[in-house]
C-alpha positions as CSV (number, residue, x, y, z in Angstrom):
1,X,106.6,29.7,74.4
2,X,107.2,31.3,70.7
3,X,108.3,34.7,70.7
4,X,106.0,36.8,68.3
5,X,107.1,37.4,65.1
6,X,108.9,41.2,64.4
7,X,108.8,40.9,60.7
8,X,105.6,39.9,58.8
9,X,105.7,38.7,55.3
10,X,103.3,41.0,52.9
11,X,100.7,39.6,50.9
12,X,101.1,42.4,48.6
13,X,104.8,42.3,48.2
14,X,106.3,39.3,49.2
15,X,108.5,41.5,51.6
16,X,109.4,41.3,55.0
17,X,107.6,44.0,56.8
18,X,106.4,45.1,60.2
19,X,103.0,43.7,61.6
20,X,101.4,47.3,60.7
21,X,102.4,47.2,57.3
22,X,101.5,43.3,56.6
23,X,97.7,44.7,57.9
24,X,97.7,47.7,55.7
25,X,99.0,45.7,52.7
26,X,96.3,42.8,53.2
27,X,93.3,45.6,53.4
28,X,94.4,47.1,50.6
29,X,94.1,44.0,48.2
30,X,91.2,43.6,50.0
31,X,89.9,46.7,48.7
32,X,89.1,48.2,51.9
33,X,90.2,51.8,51.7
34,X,92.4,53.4,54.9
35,X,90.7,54.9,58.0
36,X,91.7,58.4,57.7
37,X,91.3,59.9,61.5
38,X,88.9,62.4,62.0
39,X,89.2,64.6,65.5
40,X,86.6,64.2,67.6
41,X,83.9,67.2,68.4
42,X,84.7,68.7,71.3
43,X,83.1,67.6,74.7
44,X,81.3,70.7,76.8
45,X,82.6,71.2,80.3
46,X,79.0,71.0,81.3
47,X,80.6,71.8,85.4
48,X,82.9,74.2,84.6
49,X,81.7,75.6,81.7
50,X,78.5,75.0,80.4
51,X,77.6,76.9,77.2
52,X,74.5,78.5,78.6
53,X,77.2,80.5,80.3
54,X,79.9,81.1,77.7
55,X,78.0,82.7,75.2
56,X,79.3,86.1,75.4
57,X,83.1,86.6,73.3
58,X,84.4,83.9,75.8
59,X,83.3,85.7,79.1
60,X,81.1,83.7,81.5
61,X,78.2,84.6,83.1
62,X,79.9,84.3,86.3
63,X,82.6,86.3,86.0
64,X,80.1,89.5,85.7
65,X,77.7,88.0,88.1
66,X,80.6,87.9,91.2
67,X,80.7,91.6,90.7
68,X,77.9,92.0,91.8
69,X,75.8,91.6,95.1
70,X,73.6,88.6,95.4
71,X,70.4,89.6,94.4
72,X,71.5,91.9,91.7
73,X,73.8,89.1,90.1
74,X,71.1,86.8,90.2
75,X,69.1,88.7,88.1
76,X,71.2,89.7,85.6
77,X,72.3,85.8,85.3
78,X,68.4,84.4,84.7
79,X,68.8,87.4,81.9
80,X,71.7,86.6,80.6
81,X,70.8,82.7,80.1
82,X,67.0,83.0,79.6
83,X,66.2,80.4,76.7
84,X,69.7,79.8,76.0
85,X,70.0,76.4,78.4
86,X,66.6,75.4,77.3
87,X,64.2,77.5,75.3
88,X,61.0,76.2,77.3
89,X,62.3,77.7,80.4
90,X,62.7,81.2,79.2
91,X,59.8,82.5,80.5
92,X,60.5,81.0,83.8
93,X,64.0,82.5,83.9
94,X,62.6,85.7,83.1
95,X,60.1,85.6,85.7
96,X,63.3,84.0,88.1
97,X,65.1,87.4,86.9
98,X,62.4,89.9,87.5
99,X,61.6,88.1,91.4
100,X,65.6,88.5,92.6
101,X,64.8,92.3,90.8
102,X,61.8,93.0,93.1
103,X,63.4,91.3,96.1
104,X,66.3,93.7,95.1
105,X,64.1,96.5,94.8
106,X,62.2,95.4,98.5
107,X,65.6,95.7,100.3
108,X,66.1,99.5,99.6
């Protein structure tokens, strides 16, 4: 078996070049213009850190809610994220928020 070729003759040049550069040098007598790279949008941690949560100058929901005793932190989480994971839920997370309150309120 043929080894592969190290050096590539350009079709641009005429010189010996590397595979790469043979590619770049037929593409651009092509015409075809370089793929400049663009970074790709950041993925959301949709486990660890869903935006619904994150919203507040990079403190999470959770890190007031486990403050807080159970029912209490409930409530103030449904408040804190009403509408903001989907805006046709924020009346229910209201409601959610205002039933952990009265339970809340029940166990005085």
């Amino acid at each position: 078996m043929q080894e592969p070729k190290n050096e590539w003759r350009s079709p641009l040049t005429g010189d010996l070049v590397s595979y790469a550069e043979a590619e770049r040098h037929k593409h651009e007598l092509a015409g075809w213009a370089p793929v400049e790279h663009v970074p790709a949008e950041p993925v959301e941690d949709v486990v660890n850190h869903p935006s619904h949560y994150t919203q507040y100058n990079g403190f999470e929901v959770i890190e007031i809610t486990e403050q807080l005793d159970f029912l209490t932190g409930n409530a103030v989480k449904y408040l804190l994220r009403a509408g903001d994971k989907d805006k046709a839920t924020e009346e229910q997370d209201l409601r959610k928020a205002i039933w952990y309150i009265n339970r809340r309120i029940s166990n005085l």
